[in-house]
TIMI-552896 format. One record per atom (N, C-alpha, C): atom name; x, y, z. Coordinates in steps of 0.05 Angstrom, whole numbers. Layout:
<nodes>
+----+--------+--------+--------+
|  a |      u |      v |      w |
+----+--------+--------+--------+
| CA |      X |      Y |      Z |
...
+----+--------+--------+--------+
</nodes>
This chain:
<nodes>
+----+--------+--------+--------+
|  a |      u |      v |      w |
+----+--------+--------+--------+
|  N |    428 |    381 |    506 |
| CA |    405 |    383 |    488 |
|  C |    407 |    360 |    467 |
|  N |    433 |    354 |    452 |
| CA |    439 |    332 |    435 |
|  C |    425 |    307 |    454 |
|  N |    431 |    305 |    479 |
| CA |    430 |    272 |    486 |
|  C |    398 |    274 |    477 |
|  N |    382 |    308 |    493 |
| CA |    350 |    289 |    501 |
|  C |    334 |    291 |    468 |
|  N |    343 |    297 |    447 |
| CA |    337 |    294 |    421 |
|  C |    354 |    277 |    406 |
|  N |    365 |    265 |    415 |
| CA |    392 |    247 |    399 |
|  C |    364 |    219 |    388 |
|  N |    348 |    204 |    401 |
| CA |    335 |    189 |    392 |
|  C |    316 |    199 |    368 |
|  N |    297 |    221 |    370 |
| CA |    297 |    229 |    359 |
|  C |    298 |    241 |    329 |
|  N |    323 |    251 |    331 |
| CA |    337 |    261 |    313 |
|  C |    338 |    231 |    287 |
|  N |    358 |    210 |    304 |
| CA |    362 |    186 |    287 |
|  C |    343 |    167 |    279 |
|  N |    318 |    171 |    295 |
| CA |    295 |    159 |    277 |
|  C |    292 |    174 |    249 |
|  N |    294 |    196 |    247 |
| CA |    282 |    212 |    238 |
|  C |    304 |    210 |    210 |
|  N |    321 |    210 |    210 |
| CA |    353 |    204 |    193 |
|  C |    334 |    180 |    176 |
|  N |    335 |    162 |    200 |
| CA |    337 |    131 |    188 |
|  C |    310 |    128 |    173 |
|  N |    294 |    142 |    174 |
| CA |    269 |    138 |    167 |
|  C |    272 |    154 |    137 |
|  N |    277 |    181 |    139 |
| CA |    274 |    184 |    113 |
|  C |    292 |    169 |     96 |
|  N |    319 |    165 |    102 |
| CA |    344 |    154 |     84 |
|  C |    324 |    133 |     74 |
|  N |    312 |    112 |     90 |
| CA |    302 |     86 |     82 |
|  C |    280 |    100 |     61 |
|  N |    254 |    114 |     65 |
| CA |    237 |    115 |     45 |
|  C |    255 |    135 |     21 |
|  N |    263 |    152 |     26 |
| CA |    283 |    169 |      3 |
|  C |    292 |    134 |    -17 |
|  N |    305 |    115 |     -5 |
| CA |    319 |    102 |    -16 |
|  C |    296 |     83 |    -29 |
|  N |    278 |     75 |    -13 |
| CA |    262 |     49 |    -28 |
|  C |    245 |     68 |    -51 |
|  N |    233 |     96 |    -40 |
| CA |    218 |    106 |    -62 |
|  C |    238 |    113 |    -97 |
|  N |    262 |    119 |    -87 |
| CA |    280 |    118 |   -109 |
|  C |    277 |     93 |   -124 |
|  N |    280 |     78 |   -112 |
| CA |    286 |     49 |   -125 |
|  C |    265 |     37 |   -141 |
|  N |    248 |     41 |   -124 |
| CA |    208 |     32 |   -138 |
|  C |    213 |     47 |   -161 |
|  N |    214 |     81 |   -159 |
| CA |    212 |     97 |   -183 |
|  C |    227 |     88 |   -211 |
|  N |    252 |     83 |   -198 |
| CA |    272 |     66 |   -221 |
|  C |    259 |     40 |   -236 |
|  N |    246 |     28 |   -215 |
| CA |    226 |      4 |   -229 |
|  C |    206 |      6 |   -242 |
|  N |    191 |     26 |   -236 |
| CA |    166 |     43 |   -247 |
|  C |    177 |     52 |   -277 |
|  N |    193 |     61 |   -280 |
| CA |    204 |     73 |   -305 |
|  C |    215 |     56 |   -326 |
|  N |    227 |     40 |   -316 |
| CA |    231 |     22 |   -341 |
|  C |    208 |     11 |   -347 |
|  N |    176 |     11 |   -338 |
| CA |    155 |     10 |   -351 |
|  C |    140 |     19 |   -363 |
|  N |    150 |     55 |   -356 |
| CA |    135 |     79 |   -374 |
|  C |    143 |     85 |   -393 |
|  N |    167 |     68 |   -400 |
| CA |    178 |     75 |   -429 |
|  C |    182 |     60 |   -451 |
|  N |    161 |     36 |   -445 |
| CA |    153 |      9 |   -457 |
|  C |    125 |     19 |   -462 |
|  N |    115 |     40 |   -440 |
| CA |     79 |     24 |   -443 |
|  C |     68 |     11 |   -443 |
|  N |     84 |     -2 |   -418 |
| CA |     58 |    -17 |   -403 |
|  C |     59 |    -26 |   -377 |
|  N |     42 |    -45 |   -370 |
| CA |     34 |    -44 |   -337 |
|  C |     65 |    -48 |   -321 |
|  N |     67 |    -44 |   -298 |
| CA |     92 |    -66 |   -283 |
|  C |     73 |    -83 |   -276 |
|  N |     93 |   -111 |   -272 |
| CA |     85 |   -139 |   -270 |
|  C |     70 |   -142 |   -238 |
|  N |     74 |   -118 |   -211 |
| CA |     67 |   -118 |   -195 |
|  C |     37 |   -112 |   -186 |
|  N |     37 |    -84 |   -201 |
| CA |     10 |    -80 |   -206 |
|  C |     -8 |   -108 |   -216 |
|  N |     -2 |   -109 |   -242 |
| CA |    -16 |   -124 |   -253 |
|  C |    -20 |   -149 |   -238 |
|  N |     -5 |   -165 |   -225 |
| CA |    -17 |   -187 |   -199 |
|  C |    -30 |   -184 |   -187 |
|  N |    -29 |   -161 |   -178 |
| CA |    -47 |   -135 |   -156 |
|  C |    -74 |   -136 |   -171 |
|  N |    -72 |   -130 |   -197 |
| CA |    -98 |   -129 |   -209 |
|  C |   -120 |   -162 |   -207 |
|  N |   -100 |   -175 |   -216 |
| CA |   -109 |   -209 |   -225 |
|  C |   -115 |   -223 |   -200 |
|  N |    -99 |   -219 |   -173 |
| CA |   -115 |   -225 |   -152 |
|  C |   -136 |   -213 |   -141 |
|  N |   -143 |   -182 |   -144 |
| CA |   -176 |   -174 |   -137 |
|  C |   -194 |   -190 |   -157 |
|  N |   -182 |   -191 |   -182 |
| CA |   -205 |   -212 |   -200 |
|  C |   -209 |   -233 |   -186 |
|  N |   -189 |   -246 |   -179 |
| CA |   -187 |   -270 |   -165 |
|  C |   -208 |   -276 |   -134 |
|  N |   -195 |   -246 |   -126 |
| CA |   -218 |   -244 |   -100 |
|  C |   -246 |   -240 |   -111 |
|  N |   -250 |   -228 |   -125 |
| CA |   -276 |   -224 |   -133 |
|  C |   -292 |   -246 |   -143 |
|  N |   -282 |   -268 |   -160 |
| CA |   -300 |   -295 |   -173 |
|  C |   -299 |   -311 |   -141 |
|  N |   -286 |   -308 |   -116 |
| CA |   -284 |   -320 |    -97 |
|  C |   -314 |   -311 |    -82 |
|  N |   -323 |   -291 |    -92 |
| CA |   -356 |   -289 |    -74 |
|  C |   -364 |   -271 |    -98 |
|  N |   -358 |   -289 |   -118 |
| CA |   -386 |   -303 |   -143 |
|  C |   -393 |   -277 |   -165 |
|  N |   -374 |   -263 |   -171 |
| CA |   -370 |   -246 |   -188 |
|  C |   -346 |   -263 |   -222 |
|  N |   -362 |   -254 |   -246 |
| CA |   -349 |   -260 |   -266 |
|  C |   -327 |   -242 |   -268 |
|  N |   -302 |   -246 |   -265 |
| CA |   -278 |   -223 |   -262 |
|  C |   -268 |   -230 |   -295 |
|  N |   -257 |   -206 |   -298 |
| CA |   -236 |   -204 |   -331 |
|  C |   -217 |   -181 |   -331 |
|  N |   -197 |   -193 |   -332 |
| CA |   -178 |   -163 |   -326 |
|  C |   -169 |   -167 |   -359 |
|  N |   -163 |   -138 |   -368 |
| CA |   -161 |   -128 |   -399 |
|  C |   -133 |   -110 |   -393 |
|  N |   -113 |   -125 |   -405 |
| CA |    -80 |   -121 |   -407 |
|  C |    -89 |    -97 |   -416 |
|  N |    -66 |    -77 |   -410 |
| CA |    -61 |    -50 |   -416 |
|  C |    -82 |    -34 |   -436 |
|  N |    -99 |    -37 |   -424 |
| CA |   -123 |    -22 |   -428 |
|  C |   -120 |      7 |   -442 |
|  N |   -100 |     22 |   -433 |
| CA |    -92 |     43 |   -434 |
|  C |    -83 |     46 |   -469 |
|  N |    -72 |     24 |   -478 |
| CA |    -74 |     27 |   -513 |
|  C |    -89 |     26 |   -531 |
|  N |   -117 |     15 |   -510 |
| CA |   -131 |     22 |   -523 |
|  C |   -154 |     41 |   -531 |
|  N |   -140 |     60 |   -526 |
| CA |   -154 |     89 |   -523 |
|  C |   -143 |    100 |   -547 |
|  N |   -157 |    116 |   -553 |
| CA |   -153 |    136 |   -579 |
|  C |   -130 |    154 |   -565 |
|  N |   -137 |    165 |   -550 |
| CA |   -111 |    189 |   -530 |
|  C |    -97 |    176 |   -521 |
|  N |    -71 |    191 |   -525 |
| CA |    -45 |    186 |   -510 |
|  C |    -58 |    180 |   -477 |
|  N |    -58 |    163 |   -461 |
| CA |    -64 |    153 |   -436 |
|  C |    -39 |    166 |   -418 |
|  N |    -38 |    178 |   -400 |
| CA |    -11 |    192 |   -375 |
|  C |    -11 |    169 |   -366 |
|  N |    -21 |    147 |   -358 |
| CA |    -15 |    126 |   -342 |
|  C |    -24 |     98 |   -356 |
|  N |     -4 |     79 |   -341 |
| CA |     -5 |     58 |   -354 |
|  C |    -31 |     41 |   -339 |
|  N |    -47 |     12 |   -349 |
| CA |    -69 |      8 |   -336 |
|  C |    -74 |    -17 |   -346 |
|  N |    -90 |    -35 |   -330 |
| CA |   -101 |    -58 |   -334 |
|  C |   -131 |    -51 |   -325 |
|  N |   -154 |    -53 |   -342 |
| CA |   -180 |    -53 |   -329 |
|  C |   -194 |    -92 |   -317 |
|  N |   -208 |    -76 |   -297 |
| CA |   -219 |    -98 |   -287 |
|  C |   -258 |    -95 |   -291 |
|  N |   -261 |   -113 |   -298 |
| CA |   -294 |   -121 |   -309 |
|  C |   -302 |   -144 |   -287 |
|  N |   -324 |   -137 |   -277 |
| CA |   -342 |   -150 |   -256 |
|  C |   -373 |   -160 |   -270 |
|  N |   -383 |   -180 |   -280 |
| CA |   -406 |   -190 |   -285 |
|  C |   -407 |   -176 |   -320 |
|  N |   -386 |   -161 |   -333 |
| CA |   -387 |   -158 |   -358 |
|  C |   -387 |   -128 |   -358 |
|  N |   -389 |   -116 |   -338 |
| CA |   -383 |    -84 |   -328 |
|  C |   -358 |    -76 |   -318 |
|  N |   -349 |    -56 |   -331 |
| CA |   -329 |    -34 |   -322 |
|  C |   -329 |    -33 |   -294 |
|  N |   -303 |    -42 |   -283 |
| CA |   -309 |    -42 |   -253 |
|  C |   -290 |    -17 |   -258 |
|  N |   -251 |    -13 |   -255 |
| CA |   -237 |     -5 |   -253 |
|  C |   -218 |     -4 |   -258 |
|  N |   -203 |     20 |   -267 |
| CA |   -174 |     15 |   -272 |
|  C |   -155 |     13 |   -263 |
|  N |   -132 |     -9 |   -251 |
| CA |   -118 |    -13 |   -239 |
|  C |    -88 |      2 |   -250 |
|  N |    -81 |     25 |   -237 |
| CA |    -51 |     43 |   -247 |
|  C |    -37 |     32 |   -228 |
|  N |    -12 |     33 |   -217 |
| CA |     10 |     32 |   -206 |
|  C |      9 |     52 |   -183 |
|  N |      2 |     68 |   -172 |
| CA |     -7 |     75 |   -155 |
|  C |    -29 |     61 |   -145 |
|  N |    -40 |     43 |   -148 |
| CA |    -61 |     20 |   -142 |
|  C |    -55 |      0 |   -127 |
|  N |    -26 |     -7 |   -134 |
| CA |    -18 |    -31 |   -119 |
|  C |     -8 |    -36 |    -93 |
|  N |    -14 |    -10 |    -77 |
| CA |      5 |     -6 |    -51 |
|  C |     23 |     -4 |    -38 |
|  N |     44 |     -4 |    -60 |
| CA |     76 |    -15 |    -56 |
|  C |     90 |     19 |    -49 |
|  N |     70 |     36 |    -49 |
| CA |     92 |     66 |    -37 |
|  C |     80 |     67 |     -2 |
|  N |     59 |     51 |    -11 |
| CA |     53 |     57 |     21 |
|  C |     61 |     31 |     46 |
|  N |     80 |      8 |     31 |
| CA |     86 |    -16 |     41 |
|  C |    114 |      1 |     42 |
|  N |    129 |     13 |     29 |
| CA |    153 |     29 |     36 |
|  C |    143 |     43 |     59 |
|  N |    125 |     65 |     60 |
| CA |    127 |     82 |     80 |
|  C |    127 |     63 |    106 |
|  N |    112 |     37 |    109 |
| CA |    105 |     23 |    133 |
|  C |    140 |     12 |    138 |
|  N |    155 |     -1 |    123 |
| CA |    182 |    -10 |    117 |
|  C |    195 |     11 |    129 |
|  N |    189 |     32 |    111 |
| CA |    217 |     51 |    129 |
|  C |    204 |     66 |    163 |
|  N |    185 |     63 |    160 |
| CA |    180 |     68 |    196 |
|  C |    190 |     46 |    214 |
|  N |    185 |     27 |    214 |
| CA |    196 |     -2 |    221 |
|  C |    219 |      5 |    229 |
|  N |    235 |      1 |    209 |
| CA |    264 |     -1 |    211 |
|  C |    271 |     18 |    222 |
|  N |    267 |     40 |    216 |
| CA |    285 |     71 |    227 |
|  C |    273 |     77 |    258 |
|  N |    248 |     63 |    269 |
| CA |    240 |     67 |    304 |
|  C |    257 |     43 |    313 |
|  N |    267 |     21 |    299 |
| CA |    278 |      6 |    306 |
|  C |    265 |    -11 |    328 |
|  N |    282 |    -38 |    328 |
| CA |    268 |    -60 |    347 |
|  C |    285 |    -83 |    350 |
|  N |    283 |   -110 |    364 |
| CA |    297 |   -131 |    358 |
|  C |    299 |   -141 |    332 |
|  N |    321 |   -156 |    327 |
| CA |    324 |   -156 |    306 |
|  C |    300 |   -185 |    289 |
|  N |    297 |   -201 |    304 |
| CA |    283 |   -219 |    307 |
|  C |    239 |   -219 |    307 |
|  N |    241 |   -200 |    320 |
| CA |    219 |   -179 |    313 |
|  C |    203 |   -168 |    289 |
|  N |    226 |   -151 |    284 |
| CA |    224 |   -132 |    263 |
|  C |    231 |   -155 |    244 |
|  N |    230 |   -184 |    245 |
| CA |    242 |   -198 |    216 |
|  C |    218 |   -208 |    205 |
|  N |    195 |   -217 |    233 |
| CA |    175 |   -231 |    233 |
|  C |    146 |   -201 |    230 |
|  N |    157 |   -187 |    248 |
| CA |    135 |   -157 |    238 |
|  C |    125 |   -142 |    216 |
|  N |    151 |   -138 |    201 |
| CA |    148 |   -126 |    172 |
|  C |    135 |   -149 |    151 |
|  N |    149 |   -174 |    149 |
| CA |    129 |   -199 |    122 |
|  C |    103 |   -197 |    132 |
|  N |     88 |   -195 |    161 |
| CA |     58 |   -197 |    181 |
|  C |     46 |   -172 |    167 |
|  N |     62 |   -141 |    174 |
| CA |     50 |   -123 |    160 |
|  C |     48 |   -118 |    130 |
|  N |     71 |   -125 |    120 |
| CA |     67 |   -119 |     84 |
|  C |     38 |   -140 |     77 |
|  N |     35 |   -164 |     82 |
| CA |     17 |   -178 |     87 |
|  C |    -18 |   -168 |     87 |
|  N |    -17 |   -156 |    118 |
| CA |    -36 |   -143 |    128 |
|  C |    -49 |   -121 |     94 |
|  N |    -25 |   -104 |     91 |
| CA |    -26 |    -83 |     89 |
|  C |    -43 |    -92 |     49 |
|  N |    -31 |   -111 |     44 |
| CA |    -33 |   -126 |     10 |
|  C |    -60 |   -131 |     15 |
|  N |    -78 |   -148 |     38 |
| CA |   -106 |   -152 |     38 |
|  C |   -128 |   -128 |     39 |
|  N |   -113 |   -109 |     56 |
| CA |   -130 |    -85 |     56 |
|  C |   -134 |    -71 |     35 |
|  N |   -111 |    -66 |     20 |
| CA |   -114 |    -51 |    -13 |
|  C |   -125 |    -78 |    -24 |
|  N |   -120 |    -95 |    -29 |
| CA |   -136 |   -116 |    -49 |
|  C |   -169 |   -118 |    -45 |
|  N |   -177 |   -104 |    -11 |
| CA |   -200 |   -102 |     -4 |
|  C |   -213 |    -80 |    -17 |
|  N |   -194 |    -60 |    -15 |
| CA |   -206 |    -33 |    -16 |
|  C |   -210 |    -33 |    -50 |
|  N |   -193 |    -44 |    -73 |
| CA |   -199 |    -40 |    -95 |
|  C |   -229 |    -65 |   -103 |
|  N |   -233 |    -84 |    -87 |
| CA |   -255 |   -103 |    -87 |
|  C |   -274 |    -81 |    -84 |
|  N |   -278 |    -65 |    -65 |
| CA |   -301 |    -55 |    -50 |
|  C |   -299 |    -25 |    -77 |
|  N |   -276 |    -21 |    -81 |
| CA |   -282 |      3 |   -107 |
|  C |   -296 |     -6 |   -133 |
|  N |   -287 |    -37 |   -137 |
| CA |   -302 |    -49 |   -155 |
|  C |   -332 |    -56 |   -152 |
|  N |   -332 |    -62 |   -131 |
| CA |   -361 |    -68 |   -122 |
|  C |   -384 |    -43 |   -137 |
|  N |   -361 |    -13 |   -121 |
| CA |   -384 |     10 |   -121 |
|  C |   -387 |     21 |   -146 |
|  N |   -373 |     12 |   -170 |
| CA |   -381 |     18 |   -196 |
|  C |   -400 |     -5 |   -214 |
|  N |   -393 |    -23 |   -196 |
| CA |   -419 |    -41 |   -217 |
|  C |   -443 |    -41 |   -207 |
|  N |   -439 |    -43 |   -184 |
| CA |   -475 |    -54 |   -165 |
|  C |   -484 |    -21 |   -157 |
|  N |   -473 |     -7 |   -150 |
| CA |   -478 |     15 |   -139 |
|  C |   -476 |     44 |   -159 |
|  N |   -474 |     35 |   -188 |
| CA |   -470 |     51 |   -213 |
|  C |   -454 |     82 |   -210 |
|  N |   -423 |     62 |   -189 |
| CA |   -406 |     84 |   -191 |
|  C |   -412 |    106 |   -165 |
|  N |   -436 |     96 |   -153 |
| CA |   -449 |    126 |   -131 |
|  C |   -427 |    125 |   -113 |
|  N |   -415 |    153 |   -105 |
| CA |   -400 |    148 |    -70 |
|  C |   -378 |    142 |    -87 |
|  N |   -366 |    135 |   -109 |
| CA |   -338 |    123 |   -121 |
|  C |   -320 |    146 |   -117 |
|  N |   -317 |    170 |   -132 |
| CA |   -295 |    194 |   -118 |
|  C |   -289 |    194 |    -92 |
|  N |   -311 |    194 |    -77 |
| CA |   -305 |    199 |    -44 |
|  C |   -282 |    177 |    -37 |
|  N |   -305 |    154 |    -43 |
| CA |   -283 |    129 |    -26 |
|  C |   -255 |    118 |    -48 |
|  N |   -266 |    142 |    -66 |
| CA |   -229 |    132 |    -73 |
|  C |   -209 |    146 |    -66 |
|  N |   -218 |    171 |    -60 |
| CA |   -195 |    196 |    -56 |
|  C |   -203 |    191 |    -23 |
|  N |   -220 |    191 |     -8 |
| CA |   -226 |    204 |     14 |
|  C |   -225 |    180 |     34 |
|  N |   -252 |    162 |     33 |
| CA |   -258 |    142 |     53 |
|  C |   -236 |    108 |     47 |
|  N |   -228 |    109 |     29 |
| CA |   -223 |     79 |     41 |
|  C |   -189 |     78 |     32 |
|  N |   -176 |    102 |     25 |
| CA |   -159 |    117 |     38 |
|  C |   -148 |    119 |     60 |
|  N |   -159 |    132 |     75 |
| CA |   -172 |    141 |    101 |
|  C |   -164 |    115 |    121 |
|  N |   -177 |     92 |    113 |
| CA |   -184 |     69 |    116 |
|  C |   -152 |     51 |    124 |
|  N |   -142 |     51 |     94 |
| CA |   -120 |     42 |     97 |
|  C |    -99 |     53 |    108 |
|  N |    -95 |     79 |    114 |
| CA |    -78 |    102 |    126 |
|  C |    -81 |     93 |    157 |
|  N |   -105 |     90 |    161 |
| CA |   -114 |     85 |    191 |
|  C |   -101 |     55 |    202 |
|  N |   -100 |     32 |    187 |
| CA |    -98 |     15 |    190 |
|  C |    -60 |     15 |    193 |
|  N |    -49 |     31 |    176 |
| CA |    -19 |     32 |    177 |
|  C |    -15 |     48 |    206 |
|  N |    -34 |     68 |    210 |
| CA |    -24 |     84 |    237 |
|  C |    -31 |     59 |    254 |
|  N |    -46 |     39 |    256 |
| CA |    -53 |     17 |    284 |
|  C |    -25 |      0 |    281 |
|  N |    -13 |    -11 |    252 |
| CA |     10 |    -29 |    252 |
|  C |     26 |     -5 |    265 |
|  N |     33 |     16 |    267 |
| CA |     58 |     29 |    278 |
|  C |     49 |     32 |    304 |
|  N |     32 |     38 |    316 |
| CA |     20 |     39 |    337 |
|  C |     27 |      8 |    355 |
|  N |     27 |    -11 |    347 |
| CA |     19 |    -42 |    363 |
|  C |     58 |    -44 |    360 |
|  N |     67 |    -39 |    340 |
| CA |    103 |    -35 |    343 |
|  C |    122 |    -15 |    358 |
|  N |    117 |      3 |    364 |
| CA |    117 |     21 |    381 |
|  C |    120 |      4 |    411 |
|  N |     91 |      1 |    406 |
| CA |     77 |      7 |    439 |
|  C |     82 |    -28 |    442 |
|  N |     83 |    -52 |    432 |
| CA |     79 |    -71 |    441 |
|  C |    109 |   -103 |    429 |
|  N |    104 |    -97 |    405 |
| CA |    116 |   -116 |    383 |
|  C |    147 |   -109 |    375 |
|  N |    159 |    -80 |    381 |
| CA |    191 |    -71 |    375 |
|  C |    212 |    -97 |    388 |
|  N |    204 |   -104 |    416 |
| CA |    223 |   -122 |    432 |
|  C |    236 |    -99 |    455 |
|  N |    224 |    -71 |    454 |
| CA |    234 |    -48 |    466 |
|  C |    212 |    -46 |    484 |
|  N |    195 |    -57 |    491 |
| CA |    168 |    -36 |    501 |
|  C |    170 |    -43 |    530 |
|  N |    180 |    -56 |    547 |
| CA |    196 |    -53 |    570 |
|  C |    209 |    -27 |    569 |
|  N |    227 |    -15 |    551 |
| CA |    244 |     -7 |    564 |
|  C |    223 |     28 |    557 |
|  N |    206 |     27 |    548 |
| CA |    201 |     52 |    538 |
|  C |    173 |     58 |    557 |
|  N |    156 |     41 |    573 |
| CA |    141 |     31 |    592 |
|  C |    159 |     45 |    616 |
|  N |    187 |     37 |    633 |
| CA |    191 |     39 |    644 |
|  C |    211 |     76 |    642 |
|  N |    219 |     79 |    632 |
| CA |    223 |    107 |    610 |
|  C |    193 |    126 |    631 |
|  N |    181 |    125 |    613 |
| CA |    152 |    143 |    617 |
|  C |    146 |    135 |    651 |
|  N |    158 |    125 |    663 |
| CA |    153 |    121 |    693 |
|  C |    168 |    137 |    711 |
|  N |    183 |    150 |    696 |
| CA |    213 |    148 |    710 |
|  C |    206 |    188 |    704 |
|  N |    196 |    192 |    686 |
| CA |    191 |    226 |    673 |
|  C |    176 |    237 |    697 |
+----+--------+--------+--------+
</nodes>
């Protein structure tokens, strides 16, 4: 029973150890910023390049440093706002910048394992991939609060373009798997053999 679950099993090891470990580590990074008050430096690049994307098809962008102080209330999260044509587009938090869900794609990678050579050139392609899609998805969140006065904004922030990017992480695991590991010979010829 050990052998025909033994693969299995050690994906499954290797996968959590790796996100257990990088989400620890982010958190540790995350925190020495919540106890300053103010943005991490990641986010906030995150933020300054959707500005960036955004004056690139002819929008006036302004991102406004830690926004969050300046609120009368104690703010739970730290923030940079982003302004489109002189309007409130959005606030960029740390959960914004994609980096828990560039772990989860990291520790799948590694823990299904692959050549080593592969997996060197796969993961910089996906973290990549994965940076244009969120930089897309907060463009297109910005979009739907200035031009579109916010209509459809809950949905496609919680629901659709979510959704969106979740989907796009299941196709990078999907094309590594099935094509890109340096394994897919042997896992092709595997399922022939059942």
């Amino acid at each position: 029973m050990w052998k025909e679950f033994k693969p299995t099993i050690l994906f499954l090891i290797k996968f959590i150890s790796i996100y257990l470990l990088g989400s620890g580590l982010y958190g540790y990074y995350i925190s020495n910023y919540d106890l300053q008050e103010k943005l991490d430096p990641i986010t906030r690049w995150v933020t300054y390049q959707c500005a960036g994307t955004a004056g690139l098809i002819g929008y006036d962008s302004e991102v406004i440093q830690d926004d969050h102080l300046a609120r009368e209330e104690n703010a739970e999260q730290t923030y940079d706002s982003l302004w489109l044509d002189r309007s409130y587009a959005i606030s960029v938090e740390e959960g914004c910048n994609g980096v828990n869900i560039m772990i989860l794609f990291v520790a799948f990678v590694i823990g299904f394992g692959g050549r080593f050579l592969n997996t060197l050139l796969f993961i910089p392609a996906g973290l990549l991939f994965i940076h244009f899609a969120n930089l897309g998805r907060l463009l297109l969140l910005s979009v739907l609060n200035v031009d579109f006065n916010g209509k459809g904004f809950h949905f496609f922030h919680k629901y659709g373009f979510t959704a969106v990017l979740y989907l796009a992480i299941l196709v990078l695991w999907y094309f590594w798997v099935m094509h890109w590991n340096g394994k897919g010979r042997n896992l092709s010829k595997s399922s022939k053999d059942a």
